[in-house]
PyMOL Python script that loads the backbone (N, CA, C, O; Angstrom):
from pymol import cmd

cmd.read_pdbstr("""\
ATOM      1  N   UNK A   1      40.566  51.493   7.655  1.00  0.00           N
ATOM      2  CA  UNK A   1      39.485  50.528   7.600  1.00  0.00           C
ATOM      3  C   UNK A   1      38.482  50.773   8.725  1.00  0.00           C
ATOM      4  O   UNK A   1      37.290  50.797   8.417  1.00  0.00           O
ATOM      5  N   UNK A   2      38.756  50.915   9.701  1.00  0.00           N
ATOM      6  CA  UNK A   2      38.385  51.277  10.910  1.00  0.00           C
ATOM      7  C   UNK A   2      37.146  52.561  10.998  1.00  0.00           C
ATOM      8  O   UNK A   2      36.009  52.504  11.466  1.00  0.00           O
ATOM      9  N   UNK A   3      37.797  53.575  10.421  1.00  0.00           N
ATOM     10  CA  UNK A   3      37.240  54.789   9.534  1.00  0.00           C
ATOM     11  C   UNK A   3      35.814  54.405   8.775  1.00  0.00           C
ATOM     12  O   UNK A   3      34.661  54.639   9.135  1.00  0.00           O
ATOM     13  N   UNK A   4      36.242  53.826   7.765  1.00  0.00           N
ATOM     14  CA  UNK A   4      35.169  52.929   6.779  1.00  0.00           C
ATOM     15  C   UNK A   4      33.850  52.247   8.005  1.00  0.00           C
ATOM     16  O   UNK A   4      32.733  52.754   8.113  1.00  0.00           O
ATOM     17  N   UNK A   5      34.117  51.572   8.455  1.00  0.00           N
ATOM     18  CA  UNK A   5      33.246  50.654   8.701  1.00  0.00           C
ATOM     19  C   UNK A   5      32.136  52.010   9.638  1.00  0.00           C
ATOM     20  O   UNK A   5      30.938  52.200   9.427  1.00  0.00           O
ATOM     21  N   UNK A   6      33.178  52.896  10.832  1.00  0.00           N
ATOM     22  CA  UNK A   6      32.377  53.578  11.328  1.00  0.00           C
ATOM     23  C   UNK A   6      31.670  54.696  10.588  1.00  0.00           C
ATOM     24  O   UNK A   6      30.692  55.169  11.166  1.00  0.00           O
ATOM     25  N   UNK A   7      31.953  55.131   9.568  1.00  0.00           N
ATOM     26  CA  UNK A   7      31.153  55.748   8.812  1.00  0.00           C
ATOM     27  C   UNK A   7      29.871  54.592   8.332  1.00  0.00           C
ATOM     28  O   UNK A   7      28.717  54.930   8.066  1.00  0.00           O
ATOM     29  N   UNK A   8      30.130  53.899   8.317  1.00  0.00           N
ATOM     30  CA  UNK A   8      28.868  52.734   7.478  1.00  0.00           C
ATOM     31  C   UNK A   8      27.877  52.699   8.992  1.00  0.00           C
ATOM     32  O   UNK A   8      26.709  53.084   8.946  1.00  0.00           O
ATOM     33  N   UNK A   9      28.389  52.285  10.064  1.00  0.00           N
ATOM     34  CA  UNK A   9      27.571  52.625  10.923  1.00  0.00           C
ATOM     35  C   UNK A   9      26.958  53.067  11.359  1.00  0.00           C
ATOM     36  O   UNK A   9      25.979  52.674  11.995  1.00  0.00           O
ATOM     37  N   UNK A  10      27.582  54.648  11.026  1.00  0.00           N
ATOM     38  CA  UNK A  10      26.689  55.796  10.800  1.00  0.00           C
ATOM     39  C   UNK A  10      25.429  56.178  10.215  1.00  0.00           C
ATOM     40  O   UNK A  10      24.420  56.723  10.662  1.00  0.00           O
ATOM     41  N   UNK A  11      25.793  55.716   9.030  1.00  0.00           N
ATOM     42  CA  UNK A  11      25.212  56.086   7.943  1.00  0.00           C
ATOM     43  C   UNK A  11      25.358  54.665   7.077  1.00  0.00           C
ATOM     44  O   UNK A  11      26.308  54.330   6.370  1.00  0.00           O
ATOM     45  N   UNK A  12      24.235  53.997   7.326  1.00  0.00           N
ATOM     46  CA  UNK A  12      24.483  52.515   6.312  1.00  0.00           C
ATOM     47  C   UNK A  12      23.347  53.071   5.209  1.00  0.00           C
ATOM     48  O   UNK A  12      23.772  53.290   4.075  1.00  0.00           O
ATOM     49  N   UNK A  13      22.038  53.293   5.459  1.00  0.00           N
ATOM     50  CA  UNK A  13      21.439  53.749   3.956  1.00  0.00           C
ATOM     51  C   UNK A  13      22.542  53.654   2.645  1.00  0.00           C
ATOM     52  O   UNK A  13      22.907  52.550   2.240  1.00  0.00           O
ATOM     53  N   UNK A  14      22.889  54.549   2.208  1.00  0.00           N
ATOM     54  CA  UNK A  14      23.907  54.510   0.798  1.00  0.00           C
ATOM     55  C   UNK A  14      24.504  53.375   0.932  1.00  0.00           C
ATOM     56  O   UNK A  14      24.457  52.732  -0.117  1.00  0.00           O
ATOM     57  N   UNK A  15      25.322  52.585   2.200  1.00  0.00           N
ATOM     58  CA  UNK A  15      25.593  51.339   1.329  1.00  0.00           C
ATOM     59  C   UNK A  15      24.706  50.281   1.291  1.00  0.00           C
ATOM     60  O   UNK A  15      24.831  49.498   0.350  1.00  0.00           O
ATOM     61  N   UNK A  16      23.839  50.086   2.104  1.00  0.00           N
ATOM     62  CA  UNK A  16      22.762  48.980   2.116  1.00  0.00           C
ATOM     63  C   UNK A  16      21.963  49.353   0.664  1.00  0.00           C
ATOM     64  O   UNK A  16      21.757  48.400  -0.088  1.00  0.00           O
ATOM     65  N   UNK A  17      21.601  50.411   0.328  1.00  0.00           N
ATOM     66  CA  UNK A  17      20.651  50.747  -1.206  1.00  0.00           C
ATOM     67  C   UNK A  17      22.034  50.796  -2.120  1.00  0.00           C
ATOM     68  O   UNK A  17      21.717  51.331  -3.182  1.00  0.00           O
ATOM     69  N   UNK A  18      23.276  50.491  -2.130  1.00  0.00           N
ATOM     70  CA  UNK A  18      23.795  50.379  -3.418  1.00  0.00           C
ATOM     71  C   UNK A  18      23.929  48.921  -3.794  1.00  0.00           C
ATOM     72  O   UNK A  18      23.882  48.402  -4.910  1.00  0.00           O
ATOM     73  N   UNK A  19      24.164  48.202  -2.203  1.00  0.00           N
ATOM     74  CA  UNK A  19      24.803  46.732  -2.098  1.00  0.00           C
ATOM     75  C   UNK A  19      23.227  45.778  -2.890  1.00  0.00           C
ATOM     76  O   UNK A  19      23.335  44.671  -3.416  1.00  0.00           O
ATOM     77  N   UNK A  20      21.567  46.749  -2.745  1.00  0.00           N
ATOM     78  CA  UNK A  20      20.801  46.623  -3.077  1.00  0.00           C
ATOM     79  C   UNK A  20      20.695  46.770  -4.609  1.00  0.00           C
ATOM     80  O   UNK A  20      20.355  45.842  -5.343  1.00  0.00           O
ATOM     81  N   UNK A  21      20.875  47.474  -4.849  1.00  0.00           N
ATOM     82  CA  UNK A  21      21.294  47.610  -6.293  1.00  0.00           C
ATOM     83  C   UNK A  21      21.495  46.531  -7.023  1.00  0.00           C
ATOM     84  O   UNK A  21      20.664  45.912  -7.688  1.00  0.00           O
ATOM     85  N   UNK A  22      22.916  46.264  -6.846  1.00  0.00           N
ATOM     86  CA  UNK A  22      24.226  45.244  -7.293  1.00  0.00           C
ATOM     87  C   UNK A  22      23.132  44.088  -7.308  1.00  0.00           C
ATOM     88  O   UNK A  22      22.651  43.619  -8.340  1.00  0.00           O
ATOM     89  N   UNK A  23      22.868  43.768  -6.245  1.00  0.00           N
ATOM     90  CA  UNK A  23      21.835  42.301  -6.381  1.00  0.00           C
ATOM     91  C   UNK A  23      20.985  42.367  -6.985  1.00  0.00           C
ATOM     92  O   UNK A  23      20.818  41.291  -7.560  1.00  0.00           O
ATOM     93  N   UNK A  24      19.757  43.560  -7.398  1.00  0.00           N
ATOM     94  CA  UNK A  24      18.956  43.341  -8.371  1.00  0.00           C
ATOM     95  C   UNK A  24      19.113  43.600  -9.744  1.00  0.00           C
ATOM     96  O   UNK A  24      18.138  43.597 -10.496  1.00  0.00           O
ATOM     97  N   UNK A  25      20.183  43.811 -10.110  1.00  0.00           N
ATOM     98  CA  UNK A  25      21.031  43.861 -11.086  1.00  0.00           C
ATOM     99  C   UNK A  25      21.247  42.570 -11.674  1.00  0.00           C
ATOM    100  O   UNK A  25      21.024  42.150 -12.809  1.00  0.00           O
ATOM    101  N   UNK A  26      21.952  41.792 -10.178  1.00  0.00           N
ATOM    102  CA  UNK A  26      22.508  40.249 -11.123  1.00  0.00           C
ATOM    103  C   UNK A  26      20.811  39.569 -11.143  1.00  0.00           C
ATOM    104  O   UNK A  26      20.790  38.830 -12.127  1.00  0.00           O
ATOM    105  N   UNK A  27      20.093  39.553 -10.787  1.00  0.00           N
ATOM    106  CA  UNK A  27      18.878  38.598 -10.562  1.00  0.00           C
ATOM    107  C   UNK A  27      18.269  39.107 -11.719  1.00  0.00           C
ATOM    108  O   UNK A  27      17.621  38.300 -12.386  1.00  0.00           O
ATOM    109  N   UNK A  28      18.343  40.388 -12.141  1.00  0.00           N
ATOM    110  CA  UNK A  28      17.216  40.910 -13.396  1.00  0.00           C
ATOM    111  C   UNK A  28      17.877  40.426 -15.036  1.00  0.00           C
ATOM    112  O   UNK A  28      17.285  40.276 -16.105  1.00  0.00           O
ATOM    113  N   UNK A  29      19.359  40.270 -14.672  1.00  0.00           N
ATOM    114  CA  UNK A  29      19.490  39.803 -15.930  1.00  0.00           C
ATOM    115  C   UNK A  29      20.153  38.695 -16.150  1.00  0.00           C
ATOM    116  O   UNK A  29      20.642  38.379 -17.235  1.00  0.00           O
ATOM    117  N   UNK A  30      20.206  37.954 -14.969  1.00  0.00           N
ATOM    118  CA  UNK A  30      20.328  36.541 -15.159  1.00  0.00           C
ATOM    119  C   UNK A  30      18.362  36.048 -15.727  1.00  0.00           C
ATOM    120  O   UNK A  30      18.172  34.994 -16.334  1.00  0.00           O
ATOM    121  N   UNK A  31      17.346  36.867 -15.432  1.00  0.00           N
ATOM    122  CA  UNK A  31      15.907  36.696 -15.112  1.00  0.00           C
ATOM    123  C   UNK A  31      15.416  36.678 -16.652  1.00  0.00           C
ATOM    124  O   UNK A  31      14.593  36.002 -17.270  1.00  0.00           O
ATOM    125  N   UNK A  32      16.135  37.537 -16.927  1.00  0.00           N
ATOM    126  CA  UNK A  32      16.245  38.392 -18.748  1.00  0.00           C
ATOM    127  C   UNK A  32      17.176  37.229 -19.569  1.00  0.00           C
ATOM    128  O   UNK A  32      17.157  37.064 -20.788  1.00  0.00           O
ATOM    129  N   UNK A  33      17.665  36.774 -18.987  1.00  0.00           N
ATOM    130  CA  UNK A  33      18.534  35.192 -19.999  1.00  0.00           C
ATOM    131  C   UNK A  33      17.511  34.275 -20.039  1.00  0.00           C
ATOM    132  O   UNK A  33      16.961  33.846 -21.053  1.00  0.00           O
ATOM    133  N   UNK A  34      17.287  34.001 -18.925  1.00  0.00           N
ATOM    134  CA  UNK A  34      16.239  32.958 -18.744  1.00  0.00           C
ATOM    135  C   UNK A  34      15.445  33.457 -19.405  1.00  0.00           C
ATOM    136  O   UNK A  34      15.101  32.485 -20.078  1.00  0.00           O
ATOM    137  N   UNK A  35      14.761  34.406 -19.803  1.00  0.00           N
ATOM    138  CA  UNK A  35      13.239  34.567 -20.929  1.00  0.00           C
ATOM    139  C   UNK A  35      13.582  34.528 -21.960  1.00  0.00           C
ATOM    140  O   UNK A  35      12.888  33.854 -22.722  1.00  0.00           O
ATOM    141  N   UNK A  36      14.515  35.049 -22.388  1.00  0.00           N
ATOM    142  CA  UNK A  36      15.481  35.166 -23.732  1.00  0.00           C
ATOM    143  C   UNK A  36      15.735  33.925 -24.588  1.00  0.00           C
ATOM    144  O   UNK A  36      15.677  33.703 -25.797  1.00  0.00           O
ATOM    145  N   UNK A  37      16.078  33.105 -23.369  1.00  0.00           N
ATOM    146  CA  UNK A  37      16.507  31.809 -23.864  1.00  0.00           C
ATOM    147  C   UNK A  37      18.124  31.769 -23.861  1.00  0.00           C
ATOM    148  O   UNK A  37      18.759  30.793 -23.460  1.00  0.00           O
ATOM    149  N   UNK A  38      18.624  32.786 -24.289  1.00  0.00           N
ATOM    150  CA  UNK A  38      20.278  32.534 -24.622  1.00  0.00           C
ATOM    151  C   UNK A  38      20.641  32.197 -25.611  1.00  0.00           C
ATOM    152  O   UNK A  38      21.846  31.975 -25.729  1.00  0.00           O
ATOM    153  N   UNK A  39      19.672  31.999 -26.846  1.00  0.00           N
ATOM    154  CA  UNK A  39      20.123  31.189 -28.123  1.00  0.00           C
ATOM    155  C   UNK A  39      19.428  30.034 -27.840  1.00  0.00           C
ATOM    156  O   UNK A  39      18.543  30.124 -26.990  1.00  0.00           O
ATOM    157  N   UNK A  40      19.719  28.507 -28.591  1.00  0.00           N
ATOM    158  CA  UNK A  40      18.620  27.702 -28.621  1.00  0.00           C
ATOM    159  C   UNK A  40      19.451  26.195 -27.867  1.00  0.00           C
ATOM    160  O   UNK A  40      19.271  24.999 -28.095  1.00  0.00           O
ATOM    161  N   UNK A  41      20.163  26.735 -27.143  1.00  0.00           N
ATOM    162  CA  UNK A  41      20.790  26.058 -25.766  1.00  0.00           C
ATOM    163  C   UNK A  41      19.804  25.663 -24.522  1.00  0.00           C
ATOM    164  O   UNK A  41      20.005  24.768 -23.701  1.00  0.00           O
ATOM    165  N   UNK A  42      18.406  26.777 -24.605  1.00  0.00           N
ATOM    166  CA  UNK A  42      17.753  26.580 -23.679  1.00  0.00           C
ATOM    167  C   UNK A  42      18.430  27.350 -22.134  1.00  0.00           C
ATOM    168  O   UNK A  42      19.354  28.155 -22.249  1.00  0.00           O
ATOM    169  N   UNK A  43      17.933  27.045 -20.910  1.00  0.00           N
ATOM    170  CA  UNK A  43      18.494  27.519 -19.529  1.00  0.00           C
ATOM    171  C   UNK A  43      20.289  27.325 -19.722  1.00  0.00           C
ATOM    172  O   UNK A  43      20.946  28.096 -19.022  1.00  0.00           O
ATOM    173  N   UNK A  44      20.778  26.727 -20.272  1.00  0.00           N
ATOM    174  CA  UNK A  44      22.361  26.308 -19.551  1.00  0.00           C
ATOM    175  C   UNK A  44      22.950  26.901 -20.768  1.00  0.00           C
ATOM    176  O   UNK A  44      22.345  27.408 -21.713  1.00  0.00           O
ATOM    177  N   UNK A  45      24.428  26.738 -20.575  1.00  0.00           N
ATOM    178  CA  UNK A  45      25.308  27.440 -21.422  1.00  0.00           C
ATOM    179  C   UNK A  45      25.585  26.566 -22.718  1.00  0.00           C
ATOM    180  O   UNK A  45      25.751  26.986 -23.863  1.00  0.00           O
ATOM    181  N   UNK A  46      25.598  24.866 -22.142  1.00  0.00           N
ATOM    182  CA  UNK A  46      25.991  24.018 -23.235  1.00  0.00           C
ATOM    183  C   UNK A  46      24.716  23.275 -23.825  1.00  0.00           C
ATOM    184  O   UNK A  46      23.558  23.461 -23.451  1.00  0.00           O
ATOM    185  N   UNK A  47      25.046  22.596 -24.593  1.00  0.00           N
ATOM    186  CA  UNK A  47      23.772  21.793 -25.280  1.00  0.00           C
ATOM    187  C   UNK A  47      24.525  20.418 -25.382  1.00  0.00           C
ATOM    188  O   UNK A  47      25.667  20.094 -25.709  1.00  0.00           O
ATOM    189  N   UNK A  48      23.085  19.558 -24.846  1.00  0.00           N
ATOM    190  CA  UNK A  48      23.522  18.170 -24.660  1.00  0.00           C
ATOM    191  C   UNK A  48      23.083  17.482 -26.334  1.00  0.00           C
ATOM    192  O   UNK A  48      23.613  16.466 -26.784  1.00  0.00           O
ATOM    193  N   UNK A  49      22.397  18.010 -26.809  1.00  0.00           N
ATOM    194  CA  UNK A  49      21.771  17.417 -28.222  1.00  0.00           C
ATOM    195  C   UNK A  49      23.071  16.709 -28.635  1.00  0.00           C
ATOM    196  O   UNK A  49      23.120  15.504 -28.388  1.00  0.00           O
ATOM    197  N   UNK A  50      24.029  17.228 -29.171  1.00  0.00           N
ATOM    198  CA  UNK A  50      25.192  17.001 -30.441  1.00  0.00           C
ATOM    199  C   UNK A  50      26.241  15.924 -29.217  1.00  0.00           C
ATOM    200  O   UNK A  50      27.268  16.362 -29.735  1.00  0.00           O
ATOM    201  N   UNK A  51      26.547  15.388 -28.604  1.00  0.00           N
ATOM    202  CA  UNK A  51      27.197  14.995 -28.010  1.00  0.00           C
ATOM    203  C   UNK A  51      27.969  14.351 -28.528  1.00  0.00           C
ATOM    204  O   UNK A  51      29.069  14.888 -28.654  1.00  0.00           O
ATOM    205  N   UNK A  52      27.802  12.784 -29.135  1.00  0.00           N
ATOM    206  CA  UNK A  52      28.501  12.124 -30.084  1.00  0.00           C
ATOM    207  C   UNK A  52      29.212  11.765 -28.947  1.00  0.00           C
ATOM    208  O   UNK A  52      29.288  12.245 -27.816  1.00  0.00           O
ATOM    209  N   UNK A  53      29.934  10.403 -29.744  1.00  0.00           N
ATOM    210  CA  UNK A  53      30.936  10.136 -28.740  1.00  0.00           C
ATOM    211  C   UNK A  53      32.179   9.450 -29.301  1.00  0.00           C
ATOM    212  O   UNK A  53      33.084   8.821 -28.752  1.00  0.00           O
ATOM    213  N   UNK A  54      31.826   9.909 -31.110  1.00  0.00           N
ATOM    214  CA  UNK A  54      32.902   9.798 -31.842  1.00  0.00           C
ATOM    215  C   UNK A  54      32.976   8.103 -32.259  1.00  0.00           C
ATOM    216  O   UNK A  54      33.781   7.722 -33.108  1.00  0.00           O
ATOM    217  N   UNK A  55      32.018   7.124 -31.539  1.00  0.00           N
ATOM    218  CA  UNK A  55      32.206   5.735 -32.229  1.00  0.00           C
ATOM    219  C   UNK A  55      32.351   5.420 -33.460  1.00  0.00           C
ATOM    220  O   UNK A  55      31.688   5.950 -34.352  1.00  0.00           O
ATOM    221  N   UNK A  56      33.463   4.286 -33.709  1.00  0.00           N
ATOM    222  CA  UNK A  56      33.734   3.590 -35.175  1.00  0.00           C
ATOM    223  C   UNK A  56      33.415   2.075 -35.364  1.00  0.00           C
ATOM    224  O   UNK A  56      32.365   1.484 -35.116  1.00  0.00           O
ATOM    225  N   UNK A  57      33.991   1.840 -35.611  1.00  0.00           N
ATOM    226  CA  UNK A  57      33.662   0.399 -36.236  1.00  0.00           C
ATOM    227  C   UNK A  57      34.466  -1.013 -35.389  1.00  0.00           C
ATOM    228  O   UNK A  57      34.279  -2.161 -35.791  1.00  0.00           O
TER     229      UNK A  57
END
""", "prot")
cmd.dss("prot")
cmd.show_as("cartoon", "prot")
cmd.util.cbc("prot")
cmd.orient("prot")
């Protein structure tokens, strides 16, 4: 471990531009849902429309 880290010290470029990566990765297609829509749920996963709450009589 020890090894690891002093190589990163060394030389952080490659991991700072991969760790760079990874993050614009999750932001571009969480970014790409959001335009998309996701189906007709809108922003969130669930839909409040249908809720019901099962009342009877």
């Amino acid at each position: 471990m020890r090894e690891l880290l002093d190589l990163i010290r060394a030389n952080p470029w490659p991991f700072g531009a991969g760790l760079l990566v990874v993050i614009l990765m999750i932001i571009a297609e969480n970014f790409g849902r959001g335009i998309q829509g996701g189906g007709d749920a809108g922003w969130g996963d669930f839909s409040e429309g249908d809720a019901g709450d099962g009342g009877g009589d």
